[in-house]
C-alpha positions as CSV (number, residue, x, y, z in Angstrom):
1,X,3.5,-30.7,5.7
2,X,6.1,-29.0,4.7
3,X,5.6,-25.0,3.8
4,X,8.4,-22.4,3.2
5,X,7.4,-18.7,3.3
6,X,9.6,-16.2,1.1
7,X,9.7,-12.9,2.4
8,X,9.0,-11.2,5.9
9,X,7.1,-8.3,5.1
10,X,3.6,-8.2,6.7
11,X,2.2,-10.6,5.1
12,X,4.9,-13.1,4.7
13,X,4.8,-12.8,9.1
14,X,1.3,-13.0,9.3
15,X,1.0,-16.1,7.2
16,X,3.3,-17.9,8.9
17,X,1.9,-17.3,12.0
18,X,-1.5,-18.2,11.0
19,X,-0.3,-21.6,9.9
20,X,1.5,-22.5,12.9
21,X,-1.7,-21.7,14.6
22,X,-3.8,-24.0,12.1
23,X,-1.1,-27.0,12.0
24,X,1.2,-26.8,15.0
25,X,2.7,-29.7,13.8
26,X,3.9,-28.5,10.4
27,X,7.2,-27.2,9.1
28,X,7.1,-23.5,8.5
29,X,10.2,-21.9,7.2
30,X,10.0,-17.9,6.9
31,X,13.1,-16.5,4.9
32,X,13.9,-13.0,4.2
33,X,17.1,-11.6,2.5
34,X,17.2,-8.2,4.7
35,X,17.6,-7.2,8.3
36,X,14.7,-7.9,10.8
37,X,14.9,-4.1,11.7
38,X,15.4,-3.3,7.2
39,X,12.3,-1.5,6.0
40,X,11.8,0.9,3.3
41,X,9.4,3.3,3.5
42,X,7.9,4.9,6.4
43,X,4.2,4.4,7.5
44,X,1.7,2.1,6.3
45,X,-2.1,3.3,5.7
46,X,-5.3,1.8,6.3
47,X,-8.7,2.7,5.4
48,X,-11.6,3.5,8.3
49,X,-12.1,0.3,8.5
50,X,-8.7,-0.2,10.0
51,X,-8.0,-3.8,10.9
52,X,-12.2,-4.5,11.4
53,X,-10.9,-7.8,8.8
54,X,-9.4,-9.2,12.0
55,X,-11.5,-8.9,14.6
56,X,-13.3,-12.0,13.9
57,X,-10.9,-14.5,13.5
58,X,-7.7,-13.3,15.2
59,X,-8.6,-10.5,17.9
60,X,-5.4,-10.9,19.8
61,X,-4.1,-9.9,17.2
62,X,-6.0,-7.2,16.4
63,X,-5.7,-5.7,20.1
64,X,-2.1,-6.1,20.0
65,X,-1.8,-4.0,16.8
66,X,-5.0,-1.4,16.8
67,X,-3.4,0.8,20.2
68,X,-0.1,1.7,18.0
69,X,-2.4,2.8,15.3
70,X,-3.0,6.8,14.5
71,X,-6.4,7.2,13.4
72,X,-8.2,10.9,11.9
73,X,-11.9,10.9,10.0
74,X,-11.6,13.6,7.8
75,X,-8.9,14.1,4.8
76,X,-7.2,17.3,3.6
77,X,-7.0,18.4,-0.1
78,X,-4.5,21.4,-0.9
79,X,-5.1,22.8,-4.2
80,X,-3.3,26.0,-5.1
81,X,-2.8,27.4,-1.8
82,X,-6.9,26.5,-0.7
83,X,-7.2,23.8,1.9
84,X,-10.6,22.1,1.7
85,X,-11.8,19.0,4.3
86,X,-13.6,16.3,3.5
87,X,-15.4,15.1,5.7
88,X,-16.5,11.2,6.8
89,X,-13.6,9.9,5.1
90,X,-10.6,8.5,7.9
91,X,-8.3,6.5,7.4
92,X,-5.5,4.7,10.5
93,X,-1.5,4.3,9.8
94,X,1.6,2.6,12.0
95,X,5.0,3.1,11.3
96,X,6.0,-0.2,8.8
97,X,8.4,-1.6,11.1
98,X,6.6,-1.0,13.7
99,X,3.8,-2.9,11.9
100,X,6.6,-5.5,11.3
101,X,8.1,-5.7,15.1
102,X,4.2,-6.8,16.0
103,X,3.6,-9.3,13.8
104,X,7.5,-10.5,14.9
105,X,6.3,-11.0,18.0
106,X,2.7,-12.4,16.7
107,X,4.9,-15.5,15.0
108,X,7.8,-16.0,17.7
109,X,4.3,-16.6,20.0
110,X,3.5,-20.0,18.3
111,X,7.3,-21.1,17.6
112,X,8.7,-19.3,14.3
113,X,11.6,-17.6,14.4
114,X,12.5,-16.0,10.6
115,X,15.6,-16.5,9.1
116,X,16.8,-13.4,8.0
117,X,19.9,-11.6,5.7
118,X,19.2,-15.0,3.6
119,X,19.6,-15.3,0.0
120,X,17.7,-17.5,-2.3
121,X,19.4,-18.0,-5.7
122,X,16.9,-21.1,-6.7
123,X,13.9,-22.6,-5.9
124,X,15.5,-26.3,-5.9
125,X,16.8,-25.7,-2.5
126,X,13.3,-26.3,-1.5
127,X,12.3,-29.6,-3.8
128,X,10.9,-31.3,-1.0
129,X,8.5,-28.7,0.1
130,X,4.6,-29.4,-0.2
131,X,3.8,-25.3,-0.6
132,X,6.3,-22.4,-1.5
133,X,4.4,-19.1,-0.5
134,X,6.0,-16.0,-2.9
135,X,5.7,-12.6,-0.2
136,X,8.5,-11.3,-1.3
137,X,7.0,-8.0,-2.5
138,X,6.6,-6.3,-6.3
139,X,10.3,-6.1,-6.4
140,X,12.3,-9.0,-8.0
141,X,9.7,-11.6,-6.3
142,X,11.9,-14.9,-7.0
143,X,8.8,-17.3,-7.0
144,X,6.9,-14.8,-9.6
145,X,10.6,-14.6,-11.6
146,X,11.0,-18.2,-12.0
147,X,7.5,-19.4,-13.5
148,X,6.5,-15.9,-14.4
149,X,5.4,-17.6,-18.4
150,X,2.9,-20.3,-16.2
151,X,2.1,-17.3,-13.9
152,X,1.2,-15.1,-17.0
153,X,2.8,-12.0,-15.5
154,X,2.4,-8.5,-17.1
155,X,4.3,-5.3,-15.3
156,X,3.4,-2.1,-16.4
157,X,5.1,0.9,-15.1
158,X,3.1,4.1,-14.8
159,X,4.6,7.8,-16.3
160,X,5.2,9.6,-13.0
161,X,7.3,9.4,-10.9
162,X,7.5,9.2,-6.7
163,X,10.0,9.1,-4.3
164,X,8.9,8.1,-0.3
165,X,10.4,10.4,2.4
166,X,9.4,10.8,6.3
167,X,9.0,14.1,7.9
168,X,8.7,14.6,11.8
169,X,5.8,17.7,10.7
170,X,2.9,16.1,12.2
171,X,-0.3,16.3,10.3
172,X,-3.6,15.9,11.3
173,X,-5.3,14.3,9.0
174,X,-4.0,12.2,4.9
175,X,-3.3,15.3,2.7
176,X,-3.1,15.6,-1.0
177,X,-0.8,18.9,-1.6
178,X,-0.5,20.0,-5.0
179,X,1.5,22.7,-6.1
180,X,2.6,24.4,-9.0
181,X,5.8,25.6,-9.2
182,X,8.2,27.9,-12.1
183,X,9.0,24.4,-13.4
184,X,6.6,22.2,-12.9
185,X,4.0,20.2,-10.6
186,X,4.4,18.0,-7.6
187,X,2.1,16.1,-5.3
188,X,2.6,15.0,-2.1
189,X,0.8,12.6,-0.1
190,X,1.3,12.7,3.3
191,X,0.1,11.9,6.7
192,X,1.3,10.9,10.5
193,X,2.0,7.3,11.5
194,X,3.4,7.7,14.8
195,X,2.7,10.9,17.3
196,X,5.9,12.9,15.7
197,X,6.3,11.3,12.7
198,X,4.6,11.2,9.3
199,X,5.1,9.8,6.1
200,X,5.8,11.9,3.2
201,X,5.4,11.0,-0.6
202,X,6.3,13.4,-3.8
203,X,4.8,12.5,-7.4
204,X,5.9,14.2,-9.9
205,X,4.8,14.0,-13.7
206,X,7.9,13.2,-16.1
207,X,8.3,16.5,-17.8
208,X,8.8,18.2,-13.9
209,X,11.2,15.5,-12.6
210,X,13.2,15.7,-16.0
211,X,13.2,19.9,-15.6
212,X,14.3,19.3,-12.1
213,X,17.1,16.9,-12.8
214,X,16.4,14.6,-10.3
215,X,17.8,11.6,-12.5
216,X,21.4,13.2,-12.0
217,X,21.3,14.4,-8.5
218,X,21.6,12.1,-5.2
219,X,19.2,11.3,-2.8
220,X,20.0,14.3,-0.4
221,X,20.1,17.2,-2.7
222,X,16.5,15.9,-4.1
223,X,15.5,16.0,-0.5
224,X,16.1,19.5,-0.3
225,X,14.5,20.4,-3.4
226,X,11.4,19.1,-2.2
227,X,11.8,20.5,1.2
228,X,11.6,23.7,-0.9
229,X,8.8,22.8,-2.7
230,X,7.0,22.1,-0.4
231,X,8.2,24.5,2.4
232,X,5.3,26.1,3.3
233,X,3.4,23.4,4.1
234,X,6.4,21.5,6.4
235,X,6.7,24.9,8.5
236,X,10.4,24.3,9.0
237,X,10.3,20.6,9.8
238,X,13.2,18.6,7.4
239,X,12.2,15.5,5.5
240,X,13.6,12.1,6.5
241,X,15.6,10.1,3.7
242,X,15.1,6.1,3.6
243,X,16.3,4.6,0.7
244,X,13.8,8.3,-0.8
245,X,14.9,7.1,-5.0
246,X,12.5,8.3,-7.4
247,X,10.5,5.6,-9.2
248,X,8.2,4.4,-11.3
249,X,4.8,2.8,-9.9
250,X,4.6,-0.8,-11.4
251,X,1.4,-2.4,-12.2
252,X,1.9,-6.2,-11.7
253,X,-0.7,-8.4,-12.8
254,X,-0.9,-12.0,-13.0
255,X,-2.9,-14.0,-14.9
256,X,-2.6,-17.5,-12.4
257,X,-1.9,-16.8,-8.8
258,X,0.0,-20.5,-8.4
259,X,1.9,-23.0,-10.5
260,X,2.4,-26.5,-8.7
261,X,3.0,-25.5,-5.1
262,X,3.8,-22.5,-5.8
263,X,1.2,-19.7,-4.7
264,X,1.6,-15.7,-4.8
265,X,0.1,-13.5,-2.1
266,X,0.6,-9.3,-1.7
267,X,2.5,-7.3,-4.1
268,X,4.3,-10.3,-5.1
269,X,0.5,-11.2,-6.9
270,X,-0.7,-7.9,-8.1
271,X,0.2,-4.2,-6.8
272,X,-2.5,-1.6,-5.8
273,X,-1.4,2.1,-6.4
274,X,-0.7,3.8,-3.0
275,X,-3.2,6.4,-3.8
276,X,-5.9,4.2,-2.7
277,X,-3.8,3.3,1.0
278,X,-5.0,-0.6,0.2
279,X,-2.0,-2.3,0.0
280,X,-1.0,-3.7,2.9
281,X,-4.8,-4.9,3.7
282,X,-4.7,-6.7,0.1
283,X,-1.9,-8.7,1.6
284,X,-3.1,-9.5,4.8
285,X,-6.4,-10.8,3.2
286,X,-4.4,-12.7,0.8
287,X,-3.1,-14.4,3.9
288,X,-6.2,-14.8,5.6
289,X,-8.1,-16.5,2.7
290,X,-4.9,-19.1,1.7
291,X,-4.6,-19.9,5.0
292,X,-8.4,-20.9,5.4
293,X,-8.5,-22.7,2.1
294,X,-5.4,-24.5,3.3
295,X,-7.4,-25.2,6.8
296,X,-10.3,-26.5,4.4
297,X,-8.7,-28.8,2.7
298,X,-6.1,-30.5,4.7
299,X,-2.9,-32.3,2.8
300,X,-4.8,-31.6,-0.7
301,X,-2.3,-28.4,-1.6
302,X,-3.9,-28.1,-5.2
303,X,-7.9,-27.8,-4.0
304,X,-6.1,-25.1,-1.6
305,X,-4.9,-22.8,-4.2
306,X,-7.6,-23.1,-6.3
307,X,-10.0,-22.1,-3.6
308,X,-7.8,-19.5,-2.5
309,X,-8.1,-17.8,-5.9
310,X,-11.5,-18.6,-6.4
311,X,-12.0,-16.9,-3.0
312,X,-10.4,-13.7,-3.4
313,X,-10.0,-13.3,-7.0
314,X,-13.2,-11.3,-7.4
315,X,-12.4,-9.0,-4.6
316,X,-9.2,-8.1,-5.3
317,X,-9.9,-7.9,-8.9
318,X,-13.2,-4.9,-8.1
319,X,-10.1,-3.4,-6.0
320,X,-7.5,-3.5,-8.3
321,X,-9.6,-1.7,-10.9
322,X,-10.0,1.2,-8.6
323,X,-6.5,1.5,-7.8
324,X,-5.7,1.6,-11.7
325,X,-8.5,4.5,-12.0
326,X,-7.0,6.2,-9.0
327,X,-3.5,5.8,-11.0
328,X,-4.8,7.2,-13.7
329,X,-6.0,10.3,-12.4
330,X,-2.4,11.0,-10.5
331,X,-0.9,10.3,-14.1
332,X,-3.0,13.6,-14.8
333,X,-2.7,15.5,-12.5
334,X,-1.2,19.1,-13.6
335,X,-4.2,18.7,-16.0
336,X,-7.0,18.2,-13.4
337,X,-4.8,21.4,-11.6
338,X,-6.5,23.9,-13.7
339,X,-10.0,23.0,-12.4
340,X,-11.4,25.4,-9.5
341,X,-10.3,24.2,-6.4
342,X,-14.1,23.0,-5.6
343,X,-14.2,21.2,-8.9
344,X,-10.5,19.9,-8.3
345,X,-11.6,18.3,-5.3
346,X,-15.0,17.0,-6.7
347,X,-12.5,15.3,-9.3
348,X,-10.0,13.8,-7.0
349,X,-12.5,12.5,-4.6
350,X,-14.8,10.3,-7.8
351,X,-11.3,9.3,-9.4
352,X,-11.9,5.5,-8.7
353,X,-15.3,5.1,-9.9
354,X,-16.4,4.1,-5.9
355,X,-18.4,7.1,-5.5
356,X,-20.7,9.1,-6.6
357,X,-22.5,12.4,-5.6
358,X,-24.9,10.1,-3.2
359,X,-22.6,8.3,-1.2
360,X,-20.5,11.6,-0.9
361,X,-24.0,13.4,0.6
362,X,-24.3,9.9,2.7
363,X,-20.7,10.3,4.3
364,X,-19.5,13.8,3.5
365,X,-22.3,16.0,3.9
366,X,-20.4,19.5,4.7
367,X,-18.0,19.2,1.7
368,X,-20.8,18.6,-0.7
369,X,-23.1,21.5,1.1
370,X,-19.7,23.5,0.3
371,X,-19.2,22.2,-3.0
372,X,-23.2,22.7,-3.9
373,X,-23.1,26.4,-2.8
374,X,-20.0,27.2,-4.6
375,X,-21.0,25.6,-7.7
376,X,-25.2,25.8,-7.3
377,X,-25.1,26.0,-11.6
378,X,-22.9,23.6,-12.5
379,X,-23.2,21.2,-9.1
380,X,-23.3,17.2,-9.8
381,X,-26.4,16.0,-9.1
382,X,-25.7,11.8,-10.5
């Protein structure tokens, strides 16, 4: 069998490598158009559960990845100057190419070596493949592009806008900072990946990025505006610029996830907003569940797919609907600003429908006790 991989993000790599471990005798071709060492972005965010997906059925794996992992149980909310913790809510991150060097290594283990700084104008160069595997990302996947009417393909850009910066300020635990400022209202999400490094995100709604400017100014002078916005919570430490544009979120859907032998997986298929740090575990189980179906049903590419989407469609389907709540919440966020800081936090933390004031008393019991003393009248009690 033949089976070329497009893209060498995460889970482009670990696909590959879990097929050469199924089917060592199969052709696997992994091609990516950037440098091995190219990655946009800084850290990548799990939730408490970490990487508990692949302890079962690929623990070398797992143990080579979970000791480069940074790992905190609480999260921080900063509303208006107040800092409140929740508690019983962690979360683990790596630096991306760190993440990527590992699962490098994962697939040169069985044989695979990537070709990289390739460009693929057409999907004829591959006619004589059995499976084409779209990982190529959210961004101008060429598998989605060329069947996107048979994949049914909707994109959707969100309102606000975000641009992805590092910072070597080392923070304890995920943050949400919001701050008002004379012109407007940011966010940043931010949180270590590595020891002195974390990652640092700024949303801002559309009114405050078109008061700032930002869509006339270059990447370093919006790094310093937000250095100044944001100033008192970086205590003197600079942000880091990597490819930092300001964008637009995009909501890809799809209604299939394969055409012939073609198959999506990860951001390629359907995007997550980062708000809900799922991402990068949506595409790893993407991987995980075409690679089994593949294992399942031998040479038969077709019975594959459709039990690869018959598999995951459901789960990724319950996720993606948080995600899209989460997003909406972040679309209104300068809004939601004006609440108490108790109430603010009450708001963020039931944004995607997952919980309610029971599970929070289950796994944050000290936030709630704080939240039910300062707000005994008008407390949530469903």
């Amino acid at each position: 069998m033949k089976i070329i991989v497009i893209g060498a993000g995460p889970a482009g790599l670990y696909l590959a490598y879990l097929l050469r471990r199924d089917r060592p005798d199969a052709d696997i071709r992994v091609f990516e158009q950037n440098a091995p060492d190219a990655t946009f972005g800084f850290g990548v965010v799990f939730s408490d559960r970490a990487l508990a997906f692949l302890k079962d059925d690929d623990p070398a794996t797992c143990d080579a990845i979970e000791p480069h992992l940074e790992s905190w149980q609480d999260i921080t909310v900063v509303h208006r100057g107040r800092s409140m913790t929740i508690d019983g809510i962690g979360f683990s991150a790596i630096g991306r190419l760190h993440l990527l060097k590992l699962l490098q290594e994962r697939l040169s283990s069985v044989g695979i070596a990537p070709v990289y700084r390739h460009s693929i104008d057409s999907l004829s160069d591959f006619a004589d493949a059995d499976l084409i595997v779209g990982a190529e990302g959210a961004a101008g996947s060429l598998v989605r592009r060329t069947y996107e009417p048979h994949f049914g393909t909707t994109t959707v850009p969100l309102n606000n806008r975000f641009a992805w910066f590092g910072t070597t300020k080392r923070f304890e635990t995920l943050t949400q900072t919001f701050v008002e400022t004379e012109r407007g209202y940011f966010n940043a999400h931010h949180y270590r990946y590595a020891p002195d490094m974390s990652t640092f995100i700024v949303e801002a709604d559309e009114e405050t990025f078109r008061r700032y400017g930002f869509e006339h100014i270059s990447e370093t002078d919006s790094k310093n505006i937000c250095e100044t916005v944001f100033a008192e919570f970086l205590d003197g430490h600079p942000l880091v610029t990597n490819r930092s544009i300001w964008r637009r979120f995009p909501k890809i859907g799809n209604e299939r996830w394969s055409y012939r032998n073609c198959v999506l997986v990860g951001d390629a298929l359907r995007t997550a907003h980062f708000s809900i740090g799922s991402g990068t575990r949506l595409a790893l189980e993407d991987v995980i569940a075409l690679a089994k179906a593949l294992a399942a049903h031998g040479d038969d590419v077709q019975a594959a797919l459709q039990t690869y989407e018959a598999a995951r469609r459901p789960v990724v389907e319950k996720l993606v609907s948080a995600a899209n709540a989460s997003a909406a919440w972040y679309e209104a966020f300068p809004t939601h600003m004006r609440l108490d800081t108790v109430d603010f936090v009450m708001s963020y933390l039931r944004r995607s429908g997952r919980l309610d004031i029971n599970r929070l008393r289950q796994i944050s019991p000290r936030f709630v006790a704080t939240y039910e003393t300062e707000r005994p009248r008008g407390a949530i009690t469903r």
